[in-house]
C-alpha positions in Angstrom: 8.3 -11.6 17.1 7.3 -14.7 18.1 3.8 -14.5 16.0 1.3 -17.1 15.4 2.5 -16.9 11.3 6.2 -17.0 12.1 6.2 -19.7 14.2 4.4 -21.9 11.6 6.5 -21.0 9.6 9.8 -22.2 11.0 7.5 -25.0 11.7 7.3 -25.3 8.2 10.4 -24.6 6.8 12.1 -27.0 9.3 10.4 -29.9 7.3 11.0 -28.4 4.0 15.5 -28.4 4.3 15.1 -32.2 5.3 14.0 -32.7 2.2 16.3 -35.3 0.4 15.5 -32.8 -2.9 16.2 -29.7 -1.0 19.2 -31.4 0.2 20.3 -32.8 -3.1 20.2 -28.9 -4.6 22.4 -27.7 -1.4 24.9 -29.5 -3.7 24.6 -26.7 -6.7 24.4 -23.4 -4.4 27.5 -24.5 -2.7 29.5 -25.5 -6.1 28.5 -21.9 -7.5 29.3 -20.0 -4.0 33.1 -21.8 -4.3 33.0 -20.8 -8.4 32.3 -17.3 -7.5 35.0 -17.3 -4.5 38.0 -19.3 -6.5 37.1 -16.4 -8.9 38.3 -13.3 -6.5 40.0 -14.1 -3.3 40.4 -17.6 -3.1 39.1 -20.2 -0.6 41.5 -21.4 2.4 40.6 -24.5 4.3 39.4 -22.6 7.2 36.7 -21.6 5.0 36.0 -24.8 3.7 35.2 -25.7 6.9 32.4 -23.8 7.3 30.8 -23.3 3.9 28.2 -26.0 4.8 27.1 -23.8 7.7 26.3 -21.3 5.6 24.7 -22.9 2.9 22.4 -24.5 5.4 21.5 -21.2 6.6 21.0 -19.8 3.4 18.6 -22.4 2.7 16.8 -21.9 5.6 16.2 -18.3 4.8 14.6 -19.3 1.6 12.5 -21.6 2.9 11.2 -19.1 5.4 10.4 -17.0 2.9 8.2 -19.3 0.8 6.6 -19.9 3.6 5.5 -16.3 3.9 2.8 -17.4 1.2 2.5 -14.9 -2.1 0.7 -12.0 -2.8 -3.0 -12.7 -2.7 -2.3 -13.9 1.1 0.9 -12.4 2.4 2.3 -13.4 5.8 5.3 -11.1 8.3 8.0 -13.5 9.0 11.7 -12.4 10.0 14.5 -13.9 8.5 18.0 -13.8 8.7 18.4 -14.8 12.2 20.9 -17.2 14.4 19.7 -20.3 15.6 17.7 -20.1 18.6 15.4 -22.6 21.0 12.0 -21.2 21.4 8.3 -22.8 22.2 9.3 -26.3 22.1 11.3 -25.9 18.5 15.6 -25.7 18.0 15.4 -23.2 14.8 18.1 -23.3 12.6 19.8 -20.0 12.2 18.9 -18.1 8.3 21.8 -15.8 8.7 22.6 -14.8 5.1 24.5 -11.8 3.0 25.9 -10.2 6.0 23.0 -10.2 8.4 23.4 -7.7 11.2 22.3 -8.8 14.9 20.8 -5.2 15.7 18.5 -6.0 13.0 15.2 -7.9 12.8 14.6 -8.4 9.0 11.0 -9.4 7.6 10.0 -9.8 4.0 6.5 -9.3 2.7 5.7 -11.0 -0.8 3.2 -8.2 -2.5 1.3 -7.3 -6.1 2.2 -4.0 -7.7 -1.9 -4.5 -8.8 -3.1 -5.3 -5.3 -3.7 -2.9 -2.1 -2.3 -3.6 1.5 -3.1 -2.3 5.1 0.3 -2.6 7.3 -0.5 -2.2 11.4 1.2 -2.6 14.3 3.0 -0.9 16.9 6.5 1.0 17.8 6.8 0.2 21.4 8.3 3.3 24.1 12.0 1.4 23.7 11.9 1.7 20.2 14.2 1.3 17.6 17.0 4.0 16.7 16.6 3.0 13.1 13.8 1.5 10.9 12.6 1.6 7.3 9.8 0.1 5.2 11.4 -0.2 1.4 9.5 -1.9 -1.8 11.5 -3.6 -3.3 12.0 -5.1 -7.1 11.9 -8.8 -7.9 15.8 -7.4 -8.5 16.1 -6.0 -5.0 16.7 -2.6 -6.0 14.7 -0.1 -3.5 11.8 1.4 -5.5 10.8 3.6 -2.4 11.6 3.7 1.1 9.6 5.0 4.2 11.6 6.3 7.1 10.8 5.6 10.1 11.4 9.2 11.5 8.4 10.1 9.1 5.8 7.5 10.3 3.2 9.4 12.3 1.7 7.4 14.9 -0.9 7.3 17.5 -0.5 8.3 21.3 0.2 4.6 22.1 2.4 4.7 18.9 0.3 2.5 16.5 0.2 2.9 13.1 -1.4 2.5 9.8 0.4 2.3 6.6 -1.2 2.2 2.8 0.0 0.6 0.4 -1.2 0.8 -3.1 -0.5 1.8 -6.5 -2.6 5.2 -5.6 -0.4 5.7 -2.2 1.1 8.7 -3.0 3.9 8.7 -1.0 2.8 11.0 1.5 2.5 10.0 5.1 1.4 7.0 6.2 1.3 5.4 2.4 3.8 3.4 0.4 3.4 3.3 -3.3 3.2 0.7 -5.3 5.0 1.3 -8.5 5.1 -1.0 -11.6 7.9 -4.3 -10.8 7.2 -3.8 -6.9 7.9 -7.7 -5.5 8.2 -7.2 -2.3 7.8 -4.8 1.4 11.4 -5.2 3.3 11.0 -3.9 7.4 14.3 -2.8 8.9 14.1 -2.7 12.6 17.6 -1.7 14.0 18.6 -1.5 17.5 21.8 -0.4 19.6 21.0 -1.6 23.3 20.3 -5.5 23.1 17.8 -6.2 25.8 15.8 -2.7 26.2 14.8 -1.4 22.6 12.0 -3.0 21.4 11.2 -4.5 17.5 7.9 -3.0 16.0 4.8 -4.7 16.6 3.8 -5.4 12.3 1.2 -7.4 10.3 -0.1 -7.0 7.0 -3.7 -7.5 5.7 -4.6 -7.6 1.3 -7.5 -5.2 0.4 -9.8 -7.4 -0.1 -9.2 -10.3 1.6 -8.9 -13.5 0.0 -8.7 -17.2 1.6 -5.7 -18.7 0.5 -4.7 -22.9 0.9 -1.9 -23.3 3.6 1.0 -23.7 2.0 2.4 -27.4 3.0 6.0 -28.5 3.4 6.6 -30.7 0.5 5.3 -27.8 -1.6 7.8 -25.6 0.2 10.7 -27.8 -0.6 9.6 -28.1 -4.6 9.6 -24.5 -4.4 13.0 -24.1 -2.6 14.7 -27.1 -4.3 13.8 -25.6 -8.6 15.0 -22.5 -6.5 18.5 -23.1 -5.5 19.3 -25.7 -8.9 19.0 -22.1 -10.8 22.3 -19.5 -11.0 20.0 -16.9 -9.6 20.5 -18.3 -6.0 23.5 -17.7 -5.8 23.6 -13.8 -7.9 23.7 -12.5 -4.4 26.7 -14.3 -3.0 29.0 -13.7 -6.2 27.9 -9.4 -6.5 29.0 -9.1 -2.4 32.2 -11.3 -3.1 33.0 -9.0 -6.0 32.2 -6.1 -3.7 34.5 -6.9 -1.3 37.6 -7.7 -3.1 36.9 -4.7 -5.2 40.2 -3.2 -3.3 43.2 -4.8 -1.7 42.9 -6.8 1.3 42.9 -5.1 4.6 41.6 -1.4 3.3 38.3 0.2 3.4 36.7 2.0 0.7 35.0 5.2 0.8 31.7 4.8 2.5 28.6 4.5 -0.5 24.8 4.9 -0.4 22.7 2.1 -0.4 19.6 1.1 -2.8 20.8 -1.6 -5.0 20.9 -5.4 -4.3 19.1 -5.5 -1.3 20.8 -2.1 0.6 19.0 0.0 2.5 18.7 3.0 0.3 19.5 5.6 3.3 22.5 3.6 4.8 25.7 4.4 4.2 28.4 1.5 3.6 31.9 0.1 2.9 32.3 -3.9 1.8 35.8 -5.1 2.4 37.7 -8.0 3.2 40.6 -8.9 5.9 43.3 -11.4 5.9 44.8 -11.2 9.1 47.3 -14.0 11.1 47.2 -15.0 14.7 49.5 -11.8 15.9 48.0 -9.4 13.9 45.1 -7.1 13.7 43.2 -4.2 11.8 43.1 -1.1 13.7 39.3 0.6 12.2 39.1 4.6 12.6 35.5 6.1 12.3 33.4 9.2 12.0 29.7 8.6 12.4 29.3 11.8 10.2 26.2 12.3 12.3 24.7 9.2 12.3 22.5 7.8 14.9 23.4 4.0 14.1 26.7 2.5 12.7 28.1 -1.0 13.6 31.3 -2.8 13.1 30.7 -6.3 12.4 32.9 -8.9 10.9 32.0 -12.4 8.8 33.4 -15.2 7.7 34.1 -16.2 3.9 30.4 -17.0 3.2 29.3 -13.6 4.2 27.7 -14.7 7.5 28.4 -13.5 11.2 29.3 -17.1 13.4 28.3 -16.5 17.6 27.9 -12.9 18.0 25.8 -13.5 21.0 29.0 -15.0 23.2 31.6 -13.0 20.8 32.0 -9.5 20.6 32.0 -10.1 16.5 29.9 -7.0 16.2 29.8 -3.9 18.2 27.6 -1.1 17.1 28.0 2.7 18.6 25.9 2.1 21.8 28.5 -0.9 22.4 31.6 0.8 21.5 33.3 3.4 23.6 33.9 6.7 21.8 36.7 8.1 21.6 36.3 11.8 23.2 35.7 13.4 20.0 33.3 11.3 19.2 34.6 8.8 16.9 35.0 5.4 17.3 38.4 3.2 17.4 37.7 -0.9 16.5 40.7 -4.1 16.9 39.7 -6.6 14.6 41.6 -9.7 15.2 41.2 -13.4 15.8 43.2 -13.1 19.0 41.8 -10.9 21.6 43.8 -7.7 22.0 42.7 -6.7 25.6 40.8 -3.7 24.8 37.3 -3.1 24.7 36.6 -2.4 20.8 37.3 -5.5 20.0 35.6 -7.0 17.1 36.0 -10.5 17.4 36.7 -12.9 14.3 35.4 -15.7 16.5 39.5 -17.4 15.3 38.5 -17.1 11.5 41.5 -14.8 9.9 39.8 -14.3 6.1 36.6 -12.9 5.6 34.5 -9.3 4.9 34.2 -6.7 6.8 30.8 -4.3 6.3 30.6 -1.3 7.9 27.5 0.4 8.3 25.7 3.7 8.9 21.9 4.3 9.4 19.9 7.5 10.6 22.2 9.9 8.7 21.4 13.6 8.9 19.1 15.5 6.4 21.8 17.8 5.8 25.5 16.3 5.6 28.0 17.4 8.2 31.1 18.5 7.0 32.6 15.4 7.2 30.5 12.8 6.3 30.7 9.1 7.4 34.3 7.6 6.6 36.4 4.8 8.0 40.2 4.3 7.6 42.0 0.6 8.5 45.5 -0.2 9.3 46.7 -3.4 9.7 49.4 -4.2 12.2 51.1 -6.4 15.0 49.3 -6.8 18.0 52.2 -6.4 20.0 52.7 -2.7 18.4 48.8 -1.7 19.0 49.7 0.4 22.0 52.0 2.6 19.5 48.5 3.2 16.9 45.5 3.1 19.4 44.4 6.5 20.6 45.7 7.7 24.3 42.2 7.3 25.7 41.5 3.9 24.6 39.4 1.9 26.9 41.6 -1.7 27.7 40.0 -4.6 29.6 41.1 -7.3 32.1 40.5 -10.6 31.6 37.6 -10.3 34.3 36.5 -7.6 32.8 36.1 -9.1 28.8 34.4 -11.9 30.9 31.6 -9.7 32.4 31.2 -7.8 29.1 30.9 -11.1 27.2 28.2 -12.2 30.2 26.0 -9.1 29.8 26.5 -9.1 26.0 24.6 -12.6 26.1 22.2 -11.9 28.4 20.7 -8.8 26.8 20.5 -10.7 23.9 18.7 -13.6 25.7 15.7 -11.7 25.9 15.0 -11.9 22.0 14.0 -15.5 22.3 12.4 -16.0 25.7 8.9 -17.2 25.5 
């Protein structure tokens, strides 16, 4: 991760957010973000509170992806990350449109027209889940490479193609009319021993490109976020979510469309929950490899999953003996182990997720059920075998929970 081109980069777009333009256009993101959330669920003053968080981070995220250069002279750089200290630099976090924590995101700028040579590496801890989709200057998936069909060497490195006469097949990605971008998914369950891919890119041919500077970063970022686009994103998720009562979960859907992975499956809610009460989360994995649980605040965003349980994907989680999975999601910590921490916010969206779904569909598929109730009556709902905790005991999960995680961003 920590690659000569990504930490430039942050470098980079560390400069670019000070900019008193940049920080003059905050001003219009975060007018239409409260627009587009008066419009649906409203906006309590806990969530006025941290809205500027947010925004911040959402601005980071563009900034790191201007920095990834354009087309002629692409760059790998990994956004939507929490802060973090690392050679020397304290990085702001570009957590953005519910990031997920198992995930490593990176965001390659490419030319329908032009020809690329992806290489890198999947390490012997790898991943349980990753994908290499083209996306639209929309973010709609245009095509999507698995990565159960990447073929590899012995030492698991890899070429990929990428042109507009990639046919598809193999090791090639095609590059159709309106592709904008290359999105990499890396997802893993077991913070600490799973490795993310090794990845760069290369165009064919080459071209020598000027190094972007940071002023030009922040004119690019600042005419960026003074347009309604920038904030499209925010307003289509917050319609998602309060598409259906508070405190209820949808049928799980298929991805492909504003940024989704096109193989995941995925509900977008939202919860409203008091100090004394929580919602009790029921799922099937409907053979899945990879599903997570994770809860955000009102701008879309996780807060400190690394000292919070505020996610808990299926490595995590303690099945239930039949193999499904029982979550508490509350602000106040129920004493059992599937918690899914609010971190004390009590509105914002829930998204659950499921990646590496079977070829064929088992008879039930992926579903997800929510009731909301009293915390004091949890021991009447939760299932017989659920796991329950000490207070000694959330402490040591909480300690190894940030020290796998440590290992991300250690030199």
């Amino acid at each position: 991760m920590a690659t000569p081109d990504q930490l430039a980069a942050e470098t980079l777009a560390i400069t670019a957010v000070a900019d008193p333009s940049v920080i003059a256009a905050k001003a219009t993101l975060k007018a239409n973000w409260l627009a587009a959330a008066r419009a649906t669920g409203g906006v309590s003053s806990e969530a006025l509170t941290n809205i500027d968080q947010a925004v911040d981070e959402d601005v980071f995220s563009l900034a790191l992806a201007i920095a990834a250069g354009d087309a002629s002279a692409p760059k790998v750089i990994s956004i939507l990350a929490a802060p973090h200290n690392w050679y020397g630099m304290n990085v702001p976090g570009s957590r953005t449109t519910f990031d997920n924590p198992d995930t490593i995101y990176r965001r390659i700028p490419i030319d329908p027209a032009s020809s690329y040579v992806l290489t890198g590496k999947v390490h012997e801890q790898k991943p349980v889940d990753f994908n290499f989709s083209v996306y639209s200057g929309a973010n709609a998936t245009l095509s999507n490479l698995p990565g159960d069909q990447l073929a590899t060497n012995a030492d698991g490195s890899y070429v990929i193609n990428a042109s507009t006469t990639s046919t598809g097949n193999g090791n090639a990605i095609p590059l159709v009319s309106g592709a904008a971008s290359i999105f990499i998914r890396d997802t893993i369950t077991e913070w600490g021993v799973q490795q993310f891919n090794s990845l760069a890119i290369q165009r064919v041919p080459s071209v020598s490109a000027q190094p972007l500077s940071a002023q030009a970063i922040a004119q690019t970022l600042a005419a960026t976020l003074r347009t309604p686009a920038a904030a499209v994103s925010f307003a289509s998720f917050n319609a998602l979510g309060y598409a259906q009562p508070v405190n209820t979960l949808p049928a799980p859907s298929l991805g492909g469309t504003g940024g989704r992975l096109a193989n995941q499956a995925a509900t977008y809610s939202t919860f409203q929950l008091a100090d004394d009460e929580a919602l009790v989360v029921n799922v099937n994995l409907g053979g899945a490899k990879y599903f997570i649980t994770p809860a955000y605040g009102r701008w879309q965003i996780t807060t400190d999953y690394i000292n919070h349980t505020q996610t808990l994907n299926n490595a995590q989680a303690v099945a239930n003996p039949d193999g499904t999975y029982t979550f508490v999601v509350s602000p106040t910590d129920p004493g059992v182990n599937n918690w899914v921490d609010t971190v004390g916010l009590h509105q914002g969206f829930l998204n659950l997720r499921w990646q590496g779904l079977p070829a064929t569909p088992t008879p039930q598929g992926p579903s997800a059920t929510a009731q909301l109730v009293k915390i004091s009556d949890l021991r009447t709902v939760l299932p017989a075998t659920t796991k329950y905790v000490t207070a000694a005991e959330r402490q040591a999960q909480l300690a190894a929970r940030a020290a796998s995680y440590a290992s991300r961003y250690a030199p």
